[in-house]
PyMOL Python script that loads the backbone (N, CA, C, O; Angstrom):
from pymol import cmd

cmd.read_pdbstr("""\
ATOM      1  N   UNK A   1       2.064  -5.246  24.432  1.00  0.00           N
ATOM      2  CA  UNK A   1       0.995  -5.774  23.620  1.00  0.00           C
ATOM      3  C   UNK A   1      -0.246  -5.929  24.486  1.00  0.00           C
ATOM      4  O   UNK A   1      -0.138  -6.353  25.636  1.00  0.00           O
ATOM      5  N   UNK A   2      -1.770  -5.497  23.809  1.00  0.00           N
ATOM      6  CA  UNK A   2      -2.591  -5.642  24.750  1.00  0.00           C
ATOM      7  C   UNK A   2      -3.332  -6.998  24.792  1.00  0.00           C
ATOM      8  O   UNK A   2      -3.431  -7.617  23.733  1.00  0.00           O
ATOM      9  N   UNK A   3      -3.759  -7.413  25.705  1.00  0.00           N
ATOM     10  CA  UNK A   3      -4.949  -8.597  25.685  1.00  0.00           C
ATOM     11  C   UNK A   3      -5.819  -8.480  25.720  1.00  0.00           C
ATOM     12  O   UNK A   3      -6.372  -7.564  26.329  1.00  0.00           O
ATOM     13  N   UNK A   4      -6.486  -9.539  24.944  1.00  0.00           N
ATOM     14  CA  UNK A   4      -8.072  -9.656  24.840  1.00  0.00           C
ATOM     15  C   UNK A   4      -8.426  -9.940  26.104  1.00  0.00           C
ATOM     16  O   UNK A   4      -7.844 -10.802  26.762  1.00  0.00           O
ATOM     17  N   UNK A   5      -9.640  -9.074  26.650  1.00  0.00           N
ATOM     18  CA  UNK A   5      -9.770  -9.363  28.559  1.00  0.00           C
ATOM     19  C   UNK A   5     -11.082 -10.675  28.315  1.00  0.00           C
ATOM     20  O   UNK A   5     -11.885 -10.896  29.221  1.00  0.00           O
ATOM     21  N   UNK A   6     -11.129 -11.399  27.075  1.00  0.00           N
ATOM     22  CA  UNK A   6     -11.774 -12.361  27.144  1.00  0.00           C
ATOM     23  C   UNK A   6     -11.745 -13.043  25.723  1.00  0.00           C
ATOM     24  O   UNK A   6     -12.059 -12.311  24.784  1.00  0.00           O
ATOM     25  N   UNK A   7     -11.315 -14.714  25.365  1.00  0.00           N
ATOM     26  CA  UNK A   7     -11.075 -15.294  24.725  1.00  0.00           C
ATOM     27  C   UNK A   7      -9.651 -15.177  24.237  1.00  0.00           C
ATOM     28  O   UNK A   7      -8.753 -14.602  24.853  1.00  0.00           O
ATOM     29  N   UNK A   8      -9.529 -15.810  23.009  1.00  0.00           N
ATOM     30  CA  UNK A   8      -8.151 -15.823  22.103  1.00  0.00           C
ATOM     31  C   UNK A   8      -8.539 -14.744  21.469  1.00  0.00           C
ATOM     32  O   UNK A   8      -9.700 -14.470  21.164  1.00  0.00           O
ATOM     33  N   UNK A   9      -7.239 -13.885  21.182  1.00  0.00           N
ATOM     34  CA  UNK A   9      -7.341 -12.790  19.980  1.00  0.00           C
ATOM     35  C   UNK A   9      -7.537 -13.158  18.724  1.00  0.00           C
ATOM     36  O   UNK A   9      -6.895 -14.207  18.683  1.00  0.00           O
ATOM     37  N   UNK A  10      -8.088 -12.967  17.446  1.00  0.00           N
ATOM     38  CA  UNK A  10      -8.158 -13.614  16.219  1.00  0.00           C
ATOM     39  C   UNK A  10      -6.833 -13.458  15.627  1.00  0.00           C
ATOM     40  O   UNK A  10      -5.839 -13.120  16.270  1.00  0.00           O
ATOM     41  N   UNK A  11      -6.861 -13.787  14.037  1.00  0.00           N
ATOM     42  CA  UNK A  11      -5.241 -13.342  13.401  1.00  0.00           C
ATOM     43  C   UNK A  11      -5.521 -11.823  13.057  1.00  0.00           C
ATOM     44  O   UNK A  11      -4.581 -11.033  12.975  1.00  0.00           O
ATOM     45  N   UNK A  12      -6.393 -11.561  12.923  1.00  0.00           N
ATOM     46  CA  UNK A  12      -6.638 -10.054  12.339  1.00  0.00           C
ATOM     47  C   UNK A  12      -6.602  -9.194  13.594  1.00  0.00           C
ATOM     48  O   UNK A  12      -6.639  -8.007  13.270  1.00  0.00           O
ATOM     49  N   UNK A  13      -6.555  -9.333  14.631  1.00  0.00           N
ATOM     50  CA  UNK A  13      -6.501  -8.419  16.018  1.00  0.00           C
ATOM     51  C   UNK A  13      -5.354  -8.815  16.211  1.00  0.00           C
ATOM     52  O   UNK A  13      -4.882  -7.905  16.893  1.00  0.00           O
ATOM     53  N   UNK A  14      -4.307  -9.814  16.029  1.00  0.00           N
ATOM     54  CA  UNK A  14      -3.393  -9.781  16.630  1.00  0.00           C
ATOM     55  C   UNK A  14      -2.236  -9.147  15.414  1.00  0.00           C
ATOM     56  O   UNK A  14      -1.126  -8.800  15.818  1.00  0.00           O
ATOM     57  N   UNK A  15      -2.510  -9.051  14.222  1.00  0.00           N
ATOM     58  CA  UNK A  15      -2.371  -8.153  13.122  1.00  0.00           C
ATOM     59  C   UNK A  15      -2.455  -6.631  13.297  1.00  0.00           C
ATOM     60  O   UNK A  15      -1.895  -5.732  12.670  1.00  0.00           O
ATOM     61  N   UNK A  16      -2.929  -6.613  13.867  1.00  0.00           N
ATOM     62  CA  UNK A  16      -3.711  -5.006  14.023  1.00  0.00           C
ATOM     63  C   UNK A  16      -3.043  -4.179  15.469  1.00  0.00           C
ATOM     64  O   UNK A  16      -2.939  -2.955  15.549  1.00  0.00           O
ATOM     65  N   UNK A  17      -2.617  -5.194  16.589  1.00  0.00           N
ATOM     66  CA  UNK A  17      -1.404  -4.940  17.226  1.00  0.00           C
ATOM     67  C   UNK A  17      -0.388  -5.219  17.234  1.00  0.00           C
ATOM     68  O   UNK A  17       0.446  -5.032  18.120  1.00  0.00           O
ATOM     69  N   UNK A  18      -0.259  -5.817  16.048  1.00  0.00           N
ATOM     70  CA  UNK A  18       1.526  -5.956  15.825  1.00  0.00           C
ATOM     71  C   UNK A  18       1.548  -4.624  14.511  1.00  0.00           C
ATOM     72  O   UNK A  18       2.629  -4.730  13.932  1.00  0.00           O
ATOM     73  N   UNK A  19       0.947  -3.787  14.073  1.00  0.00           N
ATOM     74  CA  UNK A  19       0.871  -2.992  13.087  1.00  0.00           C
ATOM     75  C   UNK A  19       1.090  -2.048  13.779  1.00  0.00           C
ATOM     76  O   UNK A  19       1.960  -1.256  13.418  1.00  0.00           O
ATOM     77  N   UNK A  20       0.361  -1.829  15.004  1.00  0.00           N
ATOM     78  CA  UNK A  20       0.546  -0.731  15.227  1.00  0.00           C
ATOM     79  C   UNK A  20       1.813  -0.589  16.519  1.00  0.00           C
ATOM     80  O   UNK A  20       2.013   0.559  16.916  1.00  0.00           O
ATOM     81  N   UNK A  21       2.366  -1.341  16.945  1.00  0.00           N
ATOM     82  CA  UNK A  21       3.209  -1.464  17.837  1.00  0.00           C
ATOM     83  C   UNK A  21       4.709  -0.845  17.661  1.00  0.00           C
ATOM     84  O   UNK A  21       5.426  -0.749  16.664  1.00  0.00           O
ATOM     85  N   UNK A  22       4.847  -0.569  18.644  1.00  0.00           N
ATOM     86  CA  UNK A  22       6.447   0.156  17.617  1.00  0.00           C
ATOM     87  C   UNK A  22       8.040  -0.754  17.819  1.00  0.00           C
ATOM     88  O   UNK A  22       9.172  -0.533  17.390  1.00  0.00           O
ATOM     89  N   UNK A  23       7.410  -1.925  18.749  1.00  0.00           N
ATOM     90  CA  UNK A  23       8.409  -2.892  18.650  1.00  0.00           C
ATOM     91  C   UNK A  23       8.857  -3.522  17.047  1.00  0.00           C
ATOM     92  O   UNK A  23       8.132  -3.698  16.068  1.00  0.00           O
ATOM     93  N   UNK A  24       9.806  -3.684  17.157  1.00  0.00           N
ATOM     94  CA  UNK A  24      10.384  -4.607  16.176  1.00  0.00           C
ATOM     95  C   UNK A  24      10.798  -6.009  16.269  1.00  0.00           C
ATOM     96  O   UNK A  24      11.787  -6.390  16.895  1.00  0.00           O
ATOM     97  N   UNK A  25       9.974  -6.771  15.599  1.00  0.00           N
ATOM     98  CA  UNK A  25      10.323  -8.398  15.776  1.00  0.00           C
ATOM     99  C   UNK A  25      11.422  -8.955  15.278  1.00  0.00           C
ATOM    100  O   UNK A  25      12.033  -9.774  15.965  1.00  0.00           O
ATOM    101  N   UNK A  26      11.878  -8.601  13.964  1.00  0.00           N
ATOM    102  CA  UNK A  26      13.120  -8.811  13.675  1.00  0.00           C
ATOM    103  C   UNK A  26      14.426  -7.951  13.948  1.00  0.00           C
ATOM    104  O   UNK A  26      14.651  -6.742  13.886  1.00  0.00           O
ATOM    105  N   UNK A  27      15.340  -9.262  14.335  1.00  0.00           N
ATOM    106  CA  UNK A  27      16.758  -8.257  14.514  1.00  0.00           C
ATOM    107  C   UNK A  27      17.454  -7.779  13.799  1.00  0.00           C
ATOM    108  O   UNK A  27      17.728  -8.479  12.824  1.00  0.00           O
ATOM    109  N   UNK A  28      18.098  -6.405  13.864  1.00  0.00           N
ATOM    110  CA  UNK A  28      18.717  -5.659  12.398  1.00  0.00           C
ATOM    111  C   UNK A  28      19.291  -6.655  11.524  1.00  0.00           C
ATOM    112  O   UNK A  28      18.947  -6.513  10.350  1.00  0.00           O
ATOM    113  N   UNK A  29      20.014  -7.556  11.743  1.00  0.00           N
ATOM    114  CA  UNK A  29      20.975  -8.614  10.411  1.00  0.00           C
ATOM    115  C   UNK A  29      19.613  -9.154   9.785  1.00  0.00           C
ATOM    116  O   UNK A  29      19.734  -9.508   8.612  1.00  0.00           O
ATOM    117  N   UNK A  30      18.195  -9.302  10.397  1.00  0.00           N
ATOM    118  CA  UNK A  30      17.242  -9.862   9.717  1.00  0.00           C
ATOM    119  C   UNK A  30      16.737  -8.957   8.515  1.00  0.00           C
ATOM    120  O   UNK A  30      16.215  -9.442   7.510  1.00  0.00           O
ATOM    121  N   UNK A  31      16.903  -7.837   8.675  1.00  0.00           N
ATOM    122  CA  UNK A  31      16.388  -6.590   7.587  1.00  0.00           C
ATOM    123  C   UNK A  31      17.389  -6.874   6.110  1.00  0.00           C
ATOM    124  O   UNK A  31      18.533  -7.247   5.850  1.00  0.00           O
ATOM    125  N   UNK A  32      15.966  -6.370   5.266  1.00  0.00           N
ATOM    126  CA  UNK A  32      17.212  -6.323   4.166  1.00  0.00           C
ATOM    127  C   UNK A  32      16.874  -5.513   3.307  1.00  0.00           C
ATOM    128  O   UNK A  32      15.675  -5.543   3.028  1.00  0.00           O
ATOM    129  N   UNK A  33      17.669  -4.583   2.625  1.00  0.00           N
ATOM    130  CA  UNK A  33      17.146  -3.767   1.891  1.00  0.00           C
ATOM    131  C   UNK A  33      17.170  -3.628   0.286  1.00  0.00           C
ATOM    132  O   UNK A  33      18.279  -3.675  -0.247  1.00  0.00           O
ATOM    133  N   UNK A  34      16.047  -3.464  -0.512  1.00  0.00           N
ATOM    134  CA  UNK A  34      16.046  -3.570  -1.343  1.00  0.00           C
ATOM    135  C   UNK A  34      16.694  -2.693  -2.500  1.00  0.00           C
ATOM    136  O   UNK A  34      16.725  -1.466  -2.399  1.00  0.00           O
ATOM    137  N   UNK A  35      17.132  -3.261  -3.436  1.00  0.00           N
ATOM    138  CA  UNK A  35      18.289  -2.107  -4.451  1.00  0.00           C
ATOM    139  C   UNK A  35      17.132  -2.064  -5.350  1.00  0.00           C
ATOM    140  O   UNK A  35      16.553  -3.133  -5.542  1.00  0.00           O
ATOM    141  N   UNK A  36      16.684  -0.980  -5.949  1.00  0.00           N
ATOM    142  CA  UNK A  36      16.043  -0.382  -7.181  1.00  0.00           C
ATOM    143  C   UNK A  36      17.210   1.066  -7.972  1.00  0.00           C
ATOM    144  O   UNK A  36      17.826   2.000  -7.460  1.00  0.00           O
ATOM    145  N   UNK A  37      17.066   0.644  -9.206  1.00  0.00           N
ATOM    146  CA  UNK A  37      17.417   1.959  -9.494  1.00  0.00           C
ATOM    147  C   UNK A  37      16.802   2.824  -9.698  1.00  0.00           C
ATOM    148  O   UNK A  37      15.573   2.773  -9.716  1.00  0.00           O
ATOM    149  N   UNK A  38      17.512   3.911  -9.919  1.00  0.00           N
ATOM    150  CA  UNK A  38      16.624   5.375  -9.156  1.00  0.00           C
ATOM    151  C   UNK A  38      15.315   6.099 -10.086  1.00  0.00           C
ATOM    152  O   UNK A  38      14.485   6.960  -9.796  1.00  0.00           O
ATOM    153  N   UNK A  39      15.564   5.341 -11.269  1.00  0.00           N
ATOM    154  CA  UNK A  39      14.263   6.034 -12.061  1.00  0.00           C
ATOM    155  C   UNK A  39      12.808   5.155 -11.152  1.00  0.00           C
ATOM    156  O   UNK A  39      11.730   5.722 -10.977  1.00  0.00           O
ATOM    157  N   UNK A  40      13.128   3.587 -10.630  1.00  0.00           N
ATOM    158  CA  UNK A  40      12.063   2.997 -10.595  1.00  0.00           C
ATOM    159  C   UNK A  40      11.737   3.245  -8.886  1.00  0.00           C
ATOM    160  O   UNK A  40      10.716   2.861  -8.315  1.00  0.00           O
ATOM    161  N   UNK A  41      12.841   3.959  -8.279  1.00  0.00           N
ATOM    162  CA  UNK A  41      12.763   4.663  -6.950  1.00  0.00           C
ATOM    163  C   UNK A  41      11.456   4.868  -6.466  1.00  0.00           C
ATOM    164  O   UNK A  41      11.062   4.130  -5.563  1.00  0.00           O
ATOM    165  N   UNK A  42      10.832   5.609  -6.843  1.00  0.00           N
ATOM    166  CA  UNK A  42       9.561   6.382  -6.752  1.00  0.00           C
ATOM    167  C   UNK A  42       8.538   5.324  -6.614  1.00  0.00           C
ATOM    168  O   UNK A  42       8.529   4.339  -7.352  1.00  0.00           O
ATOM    169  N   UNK A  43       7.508   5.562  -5.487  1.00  0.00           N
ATOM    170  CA  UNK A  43       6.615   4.716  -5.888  1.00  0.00           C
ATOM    171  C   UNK A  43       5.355   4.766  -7.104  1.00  0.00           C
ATOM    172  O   UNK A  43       5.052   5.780  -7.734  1.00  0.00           O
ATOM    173  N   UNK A  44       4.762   3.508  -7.246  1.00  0.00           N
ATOM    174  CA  UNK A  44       3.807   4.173  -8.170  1.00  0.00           C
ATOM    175  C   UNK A  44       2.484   3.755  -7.763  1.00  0.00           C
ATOM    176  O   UNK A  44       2.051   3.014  -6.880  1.00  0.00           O
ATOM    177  N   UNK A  45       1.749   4.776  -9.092  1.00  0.00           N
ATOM    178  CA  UNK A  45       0.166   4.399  -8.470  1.00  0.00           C
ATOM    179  C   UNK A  45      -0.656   3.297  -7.988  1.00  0.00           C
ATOM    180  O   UNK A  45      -0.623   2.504  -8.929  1.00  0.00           O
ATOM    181  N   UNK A  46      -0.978   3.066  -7.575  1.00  0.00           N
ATOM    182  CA  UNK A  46      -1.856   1.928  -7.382  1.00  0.00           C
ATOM    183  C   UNK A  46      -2.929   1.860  -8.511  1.00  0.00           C
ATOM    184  O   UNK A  46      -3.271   2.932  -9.011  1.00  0.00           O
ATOM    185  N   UNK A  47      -3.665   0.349  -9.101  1.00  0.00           N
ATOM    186  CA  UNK A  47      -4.727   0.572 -10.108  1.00  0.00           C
ATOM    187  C   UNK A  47      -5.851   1.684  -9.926  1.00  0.00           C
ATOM    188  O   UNK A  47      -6.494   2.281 -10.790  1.00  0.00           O
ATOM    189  N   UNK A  48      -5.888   1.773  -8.656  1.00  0.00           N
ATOM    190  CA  UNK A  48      -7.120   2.583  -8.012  1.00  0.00           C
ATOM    191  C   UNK A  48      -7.191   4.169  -7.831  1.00  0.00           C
ATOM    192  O   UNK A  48      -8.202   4.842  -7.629  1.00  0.00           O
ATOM    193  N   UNK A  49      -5.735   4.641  -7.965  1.00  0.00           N
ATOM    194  CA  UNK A  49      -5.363   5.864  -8.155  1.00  0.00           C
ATOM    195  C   UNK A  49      -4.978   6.054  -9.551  1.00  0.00           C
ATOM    196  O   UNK A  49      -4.716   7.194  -9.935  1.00  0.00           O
ATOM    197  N   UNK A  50      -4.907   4.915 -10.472  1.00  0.00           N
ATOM    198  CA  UNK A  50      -4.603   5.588 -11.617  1.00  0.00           C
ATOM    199  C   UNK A  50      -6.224   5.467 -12.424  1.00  0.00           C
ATOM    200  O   UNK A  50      -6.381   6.025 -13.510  1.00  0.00           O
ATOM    201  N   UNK A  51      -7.187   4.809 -11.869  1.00  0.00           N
ATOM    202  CA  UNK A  51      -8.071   4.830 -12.301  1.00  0.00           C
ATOM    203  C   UNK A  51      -9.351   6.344 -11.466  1.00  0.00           C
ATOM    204  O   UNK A  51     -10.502   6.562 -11.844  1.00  0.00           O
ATOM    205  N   UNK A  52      -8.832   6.863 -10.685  1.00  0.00           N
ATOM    206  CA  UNK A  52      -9.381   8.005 -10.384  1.00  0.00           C
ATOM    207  C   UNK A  52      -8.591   9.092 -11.120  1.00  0.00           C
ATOM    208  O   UNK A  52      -9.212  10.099 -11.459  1.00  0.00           O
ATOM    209  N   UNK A  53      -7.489   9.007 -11.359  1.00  0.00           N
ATOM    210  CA  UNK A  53      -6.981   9.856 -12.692  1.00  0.00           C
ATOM    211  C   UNK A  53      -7.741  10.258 -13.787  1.00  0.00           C
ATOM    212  O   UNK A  53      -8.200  11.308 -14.238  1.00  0.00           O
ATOM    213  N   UNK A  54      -7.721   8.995 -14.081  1.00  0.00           N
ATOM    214  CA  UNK A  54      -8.757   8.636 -15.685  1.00  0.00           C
ATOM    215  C   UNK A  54     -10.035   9.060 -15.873  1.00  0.00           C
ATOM    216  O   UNK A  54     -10.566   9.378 -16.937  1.00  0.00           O
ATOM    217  N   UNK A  55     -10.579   9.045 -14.586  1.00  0.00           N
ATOM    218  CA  UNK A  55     -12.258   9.964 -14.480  1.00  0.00           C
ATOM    219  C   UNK A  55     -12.488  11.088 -14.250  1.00  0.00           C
ATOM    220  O   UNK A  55     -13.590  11.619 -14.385  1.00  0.00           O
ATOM    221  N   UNK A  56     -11.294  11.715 -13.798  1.00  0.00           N
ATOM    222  CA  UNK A  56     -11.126  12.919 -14.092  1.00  0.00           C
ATOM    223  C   UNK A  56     -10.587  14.042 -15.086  1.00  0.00           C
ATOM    224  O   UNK A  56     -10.669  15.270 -15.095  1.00  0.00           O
ATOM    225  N   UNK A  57     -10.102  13.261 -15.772  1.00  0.00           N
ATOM    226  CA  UNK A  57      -8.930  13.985 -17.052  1.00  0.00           C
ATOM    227  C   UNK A  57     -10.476  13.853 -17.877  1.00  0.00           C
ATOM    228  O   UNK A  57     -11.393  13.047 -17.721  1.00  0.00           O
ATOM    229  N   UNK A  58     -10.299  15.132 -18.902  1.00  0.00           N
ATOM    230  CA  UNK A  58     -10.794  15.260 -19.778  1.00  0.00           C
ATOM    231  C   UNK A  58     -11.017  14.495 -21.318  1.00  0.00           C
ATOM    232  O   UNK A  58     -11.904  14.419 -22.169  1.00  0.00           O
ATOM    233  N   UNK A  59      -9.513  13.944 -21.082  1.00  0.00           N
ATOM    234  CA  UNK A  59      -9.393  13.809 -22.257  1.00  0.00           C
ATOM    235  C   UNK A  59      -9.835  11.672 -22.176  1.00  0.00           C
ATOM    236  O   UNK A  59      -9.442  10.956 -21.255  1.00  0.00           O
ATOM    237  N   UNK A  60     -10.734  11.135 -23.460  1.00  0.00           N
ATOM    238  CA  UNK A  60     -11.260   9.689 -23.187  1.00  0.00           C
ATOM    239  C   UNK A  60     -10.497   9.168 -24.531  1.00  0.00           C
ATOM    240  O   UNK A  60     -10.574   9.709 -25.634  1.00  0.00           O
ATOM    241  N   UNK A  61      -9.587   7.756 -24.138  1.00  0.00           N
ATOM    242  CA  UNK A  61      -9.272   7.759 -25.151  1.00  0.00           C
ATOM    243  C   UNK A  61      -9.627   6.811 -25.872  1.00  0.00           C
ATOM    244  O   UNK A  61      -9.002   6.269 -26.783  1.00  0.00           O
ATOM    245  N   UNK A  62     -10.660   6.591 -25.467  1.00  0.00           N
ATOM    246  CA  UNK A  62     -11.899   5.424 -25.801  1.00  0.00           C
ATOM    247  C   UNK A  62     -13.122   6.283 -26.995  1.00  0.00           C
ATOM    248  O   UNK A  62     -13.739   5.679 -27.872  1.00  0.00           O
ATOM    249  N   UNK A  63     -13.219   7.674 -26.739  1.00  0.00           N
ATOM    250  CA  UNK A  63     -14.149   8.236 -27.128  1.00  0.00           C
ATOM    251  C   UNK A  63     -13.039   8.916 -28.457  1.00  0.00           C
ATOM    252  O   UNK A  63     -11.911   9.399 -28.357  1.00  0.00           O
ATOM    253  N   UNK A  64     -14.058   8.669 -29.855  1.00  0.00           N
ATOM    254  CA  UNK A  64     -13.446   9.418 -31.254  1.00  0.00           C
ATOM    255  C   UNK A  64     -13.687  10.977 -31.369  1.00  0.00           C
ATOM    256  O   UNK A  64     -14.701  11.671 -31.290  1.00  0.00           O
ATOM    257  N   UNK A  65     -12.092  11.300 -31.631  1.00  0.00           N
ATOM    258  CA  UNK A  65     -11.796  12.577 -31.887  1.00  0.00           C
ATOM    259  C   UNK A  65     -13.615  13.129 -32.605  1.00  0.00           C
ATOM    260  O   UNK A  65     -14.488  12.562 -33.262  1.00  0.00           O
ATOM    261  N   UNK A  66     -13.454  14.359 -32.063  1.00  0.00           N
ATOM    262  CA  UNK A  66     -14.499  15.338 -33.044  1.00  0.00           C
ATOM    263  C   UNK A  66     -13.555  16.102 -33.728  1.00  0.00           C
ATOM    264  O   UNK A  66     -12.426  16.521 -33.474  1.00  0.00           O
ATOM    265  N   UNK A  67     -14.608  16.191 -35.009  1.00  0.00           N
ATOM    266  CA  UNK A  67     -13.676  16.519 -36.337  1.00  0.00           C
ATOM    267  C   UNK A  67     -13.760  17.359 -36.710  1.00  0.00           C
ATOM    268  O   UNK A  67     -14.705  17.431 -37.496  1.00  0.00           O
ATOM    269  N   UNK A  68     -12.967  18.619 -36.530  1.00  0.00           N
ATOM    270  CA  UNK A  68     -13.429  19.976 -36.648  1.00  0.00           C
ATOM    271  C   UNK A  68     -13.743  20.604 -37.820  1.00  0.00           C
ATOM    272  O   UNK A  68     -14.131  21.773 -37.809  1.00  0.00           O
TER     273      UNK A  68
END
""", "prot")
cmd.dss("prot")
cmd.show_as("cartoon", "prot")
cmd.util.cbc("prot")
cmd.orient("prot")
């Protein structure tokens, strides 16, 4: 882990090397893994990716059909 060569590290720097560090703080019996079943497996979008979806698709489903 590196040190700050002057003052205390903040929580967000000392965040930012424990993120990137490849130690592990907890010991394996501390891990635990989570059961999902397999349809909900997959991750999903975030609001922010499903809302860059939406500005791109053609289709608005806010906006009324034109009536041919």
């Amino acid at each position: 882990m590196q040190k700050a060569t002057h003052g205390t590290p903040t929580e967000s720097e000392e965040d930012v090397v424990a993120d990137r560090s490849t130690e592990d703080p907890l010991p394996p019996e501390k891990h635990h893994t989570i059961q999902m079943p397999a349809g909900d497996a997959g991750p999903k979008p975030t609001e922010s990716e499903e809302d860059v979806v939406a500005d791109r698709t053609e289709d608005d489903p806010l906006r009324p059909k034109k009536m041919p």
